[in-house]
Structure formats: C-alpha cells, structure tokens
N, C-alpha and C positions, 0 to 999 in steps of 0.2 A: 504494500500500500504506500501511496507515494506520501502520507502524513506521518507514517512510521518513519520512511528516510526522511524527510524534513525535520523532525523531531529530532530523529538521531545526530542529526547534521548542526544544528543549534545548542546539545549537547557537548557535541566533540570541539566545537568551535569556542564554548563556553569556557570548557577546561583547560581548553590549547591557552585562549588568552588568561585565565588565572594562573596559569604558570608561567606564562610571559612574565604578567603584573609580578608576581614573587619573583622570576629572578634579576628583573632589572629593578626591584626593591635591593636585591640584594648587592647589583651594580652599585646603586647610589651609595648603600651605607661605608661601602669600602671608599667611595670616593670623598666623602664626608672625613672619612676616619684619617686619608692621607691627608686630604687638606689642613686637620686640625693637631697631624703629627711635623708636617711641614712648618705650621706657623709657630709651633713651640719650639721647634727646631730655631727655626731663626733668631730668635728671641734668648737662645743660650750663648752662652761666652766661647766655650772650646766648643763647638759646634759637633765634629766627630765624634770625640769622648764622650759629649752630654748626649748624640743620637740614640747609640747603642747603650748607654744606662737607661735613658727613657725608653727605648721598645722592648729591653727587658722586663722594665720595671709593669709598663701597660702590661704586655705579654699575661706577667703572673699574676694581674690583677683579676685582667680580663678570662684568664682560663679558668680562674679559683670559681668564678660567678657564673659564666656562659657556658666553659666547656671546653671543647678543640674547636679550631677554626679561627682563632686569634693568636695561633703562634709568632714570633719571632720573623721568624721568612713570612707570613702573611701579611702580618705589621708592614714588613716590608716592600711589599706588593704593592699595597693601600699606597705607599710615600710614593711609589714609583711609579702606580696610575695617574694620582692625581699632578703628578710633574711633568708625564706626558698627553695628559689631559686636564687640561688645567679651567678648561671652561665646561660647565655643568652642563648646559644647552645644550653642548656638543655629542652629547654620549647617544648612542643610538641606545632606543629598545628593544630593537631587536637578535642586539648580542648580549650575552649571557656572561658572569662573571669568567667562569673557564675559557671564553672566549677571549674576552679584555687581557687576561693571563697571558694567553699566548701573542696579541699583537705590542703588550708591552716589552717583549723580551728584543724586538726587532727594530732595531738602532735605525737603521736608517727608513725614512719618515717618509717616502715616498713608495717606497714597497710595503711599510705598515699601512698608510693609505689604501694602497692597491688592496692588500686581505682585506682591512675592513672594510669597503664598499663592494668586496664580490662577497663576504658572506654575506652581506645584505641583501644584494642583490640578487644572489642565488642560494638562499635561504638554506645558507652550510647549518652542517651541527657541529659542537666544536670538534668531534671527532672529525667529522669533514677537512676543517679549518685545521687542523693540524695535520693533518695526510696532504694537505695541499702546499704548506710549507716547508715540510719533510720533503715532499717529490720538487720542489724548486720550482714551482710553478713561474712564479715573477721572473726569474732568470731564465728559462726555458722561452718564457714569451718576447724576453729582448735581447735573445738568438736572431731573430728573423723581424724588430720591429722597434721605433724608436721607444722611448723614455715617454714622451710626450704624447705619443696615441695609446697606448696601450691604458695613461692613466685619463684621459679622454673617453677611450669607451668606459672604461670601468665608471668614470664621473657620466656615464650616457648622453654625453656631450655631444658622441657623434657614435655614426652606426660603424660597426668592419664594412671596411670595402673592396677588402682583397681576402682570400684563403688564408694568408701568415695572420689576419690580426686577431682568426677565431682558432686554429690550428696550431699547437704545442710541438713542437720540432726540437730534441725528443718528444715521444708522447711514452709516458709509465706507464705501464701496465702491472707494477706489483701484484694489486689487489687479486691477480689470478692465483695467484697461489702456487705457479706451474713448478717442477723440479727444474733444476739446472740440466738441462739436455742440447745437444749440441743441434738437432733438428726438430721441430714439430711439422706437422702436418698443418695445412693450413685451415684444414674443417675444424681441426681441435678445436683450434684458435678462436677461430668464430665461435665456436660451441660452448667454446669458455668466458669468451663477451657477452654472448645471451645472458647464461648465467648469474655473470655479475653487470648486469643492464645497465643496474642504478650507479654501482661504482664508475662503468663505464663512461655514462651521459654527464657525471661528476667533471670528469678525464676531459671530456669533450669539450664543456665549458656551456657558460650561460645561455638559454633559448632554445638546446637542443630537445626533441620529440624524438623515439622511433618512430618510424614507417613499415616500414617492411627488410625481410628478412630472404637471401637467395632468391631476388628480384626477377621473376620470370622476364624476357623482352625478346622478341618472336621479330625477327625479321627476316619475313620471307617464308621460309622453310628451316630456317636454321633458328636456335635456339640460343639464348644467351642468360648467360644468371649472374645479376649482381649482388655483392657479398651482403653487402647492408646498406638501407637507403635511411634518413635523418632527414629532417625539418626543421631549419633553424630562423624562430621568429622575429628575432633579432635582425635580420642579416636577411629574413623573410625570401630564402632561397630552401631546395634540395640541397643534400646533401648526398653524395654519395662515394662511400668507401670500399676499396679493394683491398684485400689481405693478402701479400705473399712472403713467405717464411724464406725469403732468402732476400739477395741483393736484387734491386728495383733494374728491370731493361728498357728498353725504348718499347717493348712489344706490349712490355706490362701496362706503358705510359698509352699508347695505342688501344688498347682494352679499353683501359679508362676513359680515355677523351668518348671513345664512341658510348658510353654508356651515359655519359656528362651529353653528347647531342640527342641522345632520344630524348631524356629527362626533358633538354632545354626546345625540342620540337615537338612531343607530343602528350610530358604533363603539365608544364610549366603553365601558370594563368598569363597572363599580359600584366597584370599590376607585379608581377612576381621579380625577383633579383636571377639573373643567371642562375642556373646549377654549378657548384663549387664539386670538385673530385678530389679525394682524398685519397692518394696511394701506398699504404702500413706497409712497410717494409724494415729489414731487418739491417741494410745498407743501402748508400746510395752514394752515384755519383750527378752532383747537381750540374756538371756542365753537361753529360747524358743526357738527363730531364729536360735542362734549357736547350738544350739544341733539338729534343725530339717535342716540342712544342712551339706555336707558332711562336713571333716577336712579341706580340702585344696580350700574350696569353694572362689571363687575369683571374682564372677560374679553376686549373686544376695544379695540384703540388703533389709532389711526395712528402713522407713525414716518416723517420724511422720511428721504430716504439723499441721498449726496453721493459723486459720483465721482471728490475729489479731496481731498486731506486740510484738513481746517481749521487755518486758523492759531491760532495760542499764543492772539493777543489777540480772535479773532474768541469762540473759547469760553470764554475768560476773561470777558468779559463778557458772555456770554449767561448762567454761572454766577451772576456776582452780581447780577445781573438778576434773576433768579429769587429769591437769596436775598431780596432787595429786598424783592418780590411777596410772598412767602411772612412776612418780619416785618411787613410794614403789613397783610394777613390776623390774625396774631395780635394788633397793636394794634388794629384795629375789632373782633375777637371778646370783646377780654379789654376 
C-alpha cells in the first residue's frame, strides 16, 4: 500500500535527520570546547607549559564527571578544530564529528577543502571519507588536471568538461579484495565490480548511476557487448567503460570509440553531453592512445586501475612529475 511506504519513508527520514541533529550537536560542543581551550590558552604566560597542564588538568576533571570521550588527545582535537575552523557559521551539518577528525589532520587547506565539499557533496560516510584519503584521491585527480578546476567542480562552480576532470588516473580498486595474482580474467573483474557497485560508483566519483551491464549492440548481424554502461548527471552524458586485464592497444582504443559512436548516435537525447569512454587497463602507453585517436578527441581516455592502494610517495611523485612536464610545456610555448 502506497500509505504504508509513505509512512515508512517519513519515519526513516525522521530518524536519518535526529541523528544528523545529534551528531553535529556533537560537532559544535567540540568546537565550543577548543574555542574556550584556545582563549585560556592565550591568556597564560608560558603558553606551552600552561597548554599541556591545562588539558590534563580538564582531561581529569572532565573524565571523573562524563566518562571517556574527553581525553587528552580529544582535548586536543577540540584546540585543533577550532584553529582550523575558527568560524562557527562555517561548519557544515552534514559532516559528523569523525568526519571533522579526519579533515583536521590534513595540512594543507586546499585538499582539506577538496574532502570537505565532496563528502558533502556526495554524501560520504566517514568510513567513505577516509578510504578516499587513504586511496589519494586529491592527488590522483591533479595527475591529469589543474589545482584550480578540480576545486571548481568540487565548489560546483562549473560542470567537467572533459573525461580527466570526472576520471581518477590511477583508479583503486582495493575495495575488491582480489589476491595478488599476476593475471585475472577480465569477467572476474567485472564480476567483482558488480559486486562491490556501491564501492565502485564511490571510485567513480560524484553523479554516477548504473545502466546497464554487458551492453548488448547488434550491428548488422554481428554482435557487440559493452563491459559497463554509467550515467553521469553531472556531466549529464553516458558513460561507458571497457575492462582489459593487460596493457591498453590501439585495437582496444578502436572497440571503444565504436561503442562511444553508437551510444552518441543512437541513445544519446539532443539536450544530452557527448558519450565519455572509459578504457580500465592494467598499463598504458599515452602516446599509443593519443595517436590512435582523433586530434581534437575530447570524449574517450584510458585510465589504468590498481588493486591495491598507492603509496604516499609512489603519487607524490608521479604528481610533481607531471607538474615538471606541464612547466617545461609552458617554457618551450612561451
């Protein structure tokens, strides 16, 4: 009965926002509690000395009365939200104290930025929010994209207008769980995406939808199956990806374009964005790609994935590598 799902839908929604309301109560009390740990702070003579006697001293006050949850390192939590959040107004409600945790530990202020406006945006949970930090997301994204758009879309300033600005180059695929094997198959693969949908569409990034799945396309007499088709509202195009468990060819890039022209000839609407191609591969060589696509190609890329998260320094310097590349381009232009 459709009063029974309405009912139950004004429950669920009832409860969703009472735990909202309590945990950004519980936001503000920490933020309350650094601001009032900061201004006694200041107000001390040996500043250092008198911090760490003072949030011992709260500490035992507050635990003898409350309980846990006012330790020492909590104390200090409170001092170091409120000093990188120093305006009240500013706090969103829809991140959760565990949340705030994790974008306080992150020094620099434009990739904290970045996480807090995509869990907003894409309504992380902090476990989310913290698998996304771990996998190097922000760094992964300014592989292939300025400083300046990528905090653009996230601020929804403006839409992606190319494949790089929705599309992670690495793209992780931890969340599979797969053994260290030197080959898979590439149904696995797929079958293991299914699987983890939700982690996937995570991976994928804001606005994406499934479609469909080993996408029948019938030209002629002959038969064609693309791996996974996506919908991204955002970007308000197809999406379509190919899986292959080796190194990317031109024949592979060929597959793809043609599954990218049926999409964009015969499901695309007219108000719709191009179809974007996505080609998951385990290697690539980008001048291969760029030379077996037109000049002005705008719509399909390759992207290697990785079944295991990258290290800090492994993407760290493939970042300034790039930056590298990208300033000696503008000294030979300029």
């Amino acid at each position: 009965m459709s009063i029974i799902n309405d009912i139950k839908q004004i429950i669920d929604t009832s409860r969703a926002n009472a735990v909202r309301s309590v945990d950004f109560c519980r936001v503000q009390m920490y933020w309350h509690i650094g601001r009032r740990i900061v201004e006694e702070e200041q107000g001390g003579k040996a500043r250092a000395e008198y911090g760490k006697y003072l949030l011992k001293n709260i500490s035992k006050e507050l635990t003898s009365e409350y309980g846990s949850g006012f330790g020492v390192r909590q104390l200090e939590q409170s001092r170091q939200f409120y000093v990188e959040y120093p305006i009240a107004n500013a706090l969103r409600s829809q991140l959760n104290w565990t949340q705030y945790r994790a974008l306080i530990q992150i020094p620099d202020k434009d990739k904290r930025e970045y996480y807090e406006l995509e869990a907003v945006n894409g309504n992380w949970t902090a476990r989310q929010l913290e698998r996304q930090i771990n996998s190097m997301l922000y760094e992964r994204l300014l592989l292939s994209n300025d400083k300046e758009s990528v905090l653009a879309v996230a601020r929804r300033e403006r839409v992606p207008e190319s494949p790089t600005e929705i599309i992670k180059d690495p793209m992780v695929l931890e969340f599979l769980g797969l053994e260290r094997k030197a080959h898979y198959y590439e149904s696995d693969l797929e079958t293991e995406l299914m699987n983890h949908l939700q982690e996937f569409l995570l991976e994928l990034g804001n606005g994406f939808t499934f479609v469909a799945r080993q996408k029948r396309i019938l030209l002629e007499d002959d038969e064609f199956f693309a791996d996974m088709v996506f919908y991204n509202r955002l970007a308000r195009c197809f999406v379509v990806i190919e899986i292959k468990t080796h190194k990317a060819t031109h024949a592979d890039i060929g597959q793809l374009q043609m599954y990218v022209n049926y999409y964009d000839r015969h499901e695309r609407q007219d108000d719709e964005n191009p179809t974007v191609g996505i080609l998951l591969c385990t290697e690539k060589n980008d001048t291969v790609i760029k030379m077996s696509l037109p000049e002005d190609n705008n719509t399909v890329t390759a992207a290697k994935y990785q079944l295991y998260l990258p290290s800090v320094e492994q993407l760290t310097a493939e970042v300034e590598q790039v930056k590298a590349s990208l300033e000696n381009r503008k000294e030979v232009a300029g």
